[in-house]
C-alpha positions, 0 to 999 in steps of 0.5 A: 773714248774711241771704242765708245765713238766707233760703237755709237757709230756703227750703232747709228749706221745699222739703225739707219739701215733697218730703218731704210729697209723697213721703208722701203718693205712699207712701200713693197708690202713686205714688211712681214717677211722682212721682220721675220728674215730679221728675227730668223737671223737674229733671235731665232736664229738656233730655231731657225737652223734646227727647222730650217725647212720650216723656217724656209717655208714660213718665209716664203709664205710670207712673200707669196702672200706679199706678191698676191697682195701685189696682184690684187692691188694691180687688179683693183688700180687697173679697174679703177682706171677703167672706171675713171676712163669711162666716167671720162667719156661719159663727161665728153659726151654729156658736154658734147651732146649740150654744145650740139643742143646749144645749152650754155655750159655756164647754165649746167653743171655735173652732179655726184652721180656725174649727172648733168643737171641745169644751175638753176632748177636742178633738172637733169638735162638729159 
């Protein structure tokens, strides 16, 4: 009975920890390397030490693969900001330059494209 208890609970507790580790890869995009370090250790574990070189290699392709994805997801969250910035600055300006017209901002509004276009006749106000 106790043997069976301790078995279910160390059962349990690897399971909760590779499900830890697997969320938490999910969130660094290193699931792949982590899956294939889990299967060099295990399963593969004799191929693994025969190549070991190439097993090396492969694994930190896989990582190296892992941090250009992180790079590139930089890059874009980077440019994206700067895009947000500028569509920001075109809104103030857009409503500065109608205060400074004395258009009421109650009588225009900003299209998709970010345009300003008067409520009523759906012109473009600049």
């Amino acid at each position: 009975m106790t043997i069976t208890l301790f078995v279910s609970l160390g059962l349990t507790l690897i399971l909760l920890l590779l499900s830890f580790l697997f969320r938490i890869a999910g969130k660094l995009q290193l699931t792949l390397p982590l899956f294939y370090f889990l299967l060099t250790a295990t399963i593969l574990n004799s191929w693994a030490a025969t190549h070991e070189t190439l097993a090396l290699t492969i694994l930190f392709l896989l990582i190296a693969v892992s941090v250009i994805s992180w790079v590139i997801s930089l890059r874009n969250a980077f440019q994206n900001r700067q895009k947000a910035k500028a569509i920001e600055e075109d809104y103030q300006w857009q409503i500065a330059r109608a205060k400074s017209l004395s258009i009421p901002l109650d009588s225009v509004y900003f299209d998709a494209s970010g345009n300003m276009r008067y409520t009523e006749t759906d012109a473009l106000v600049f």
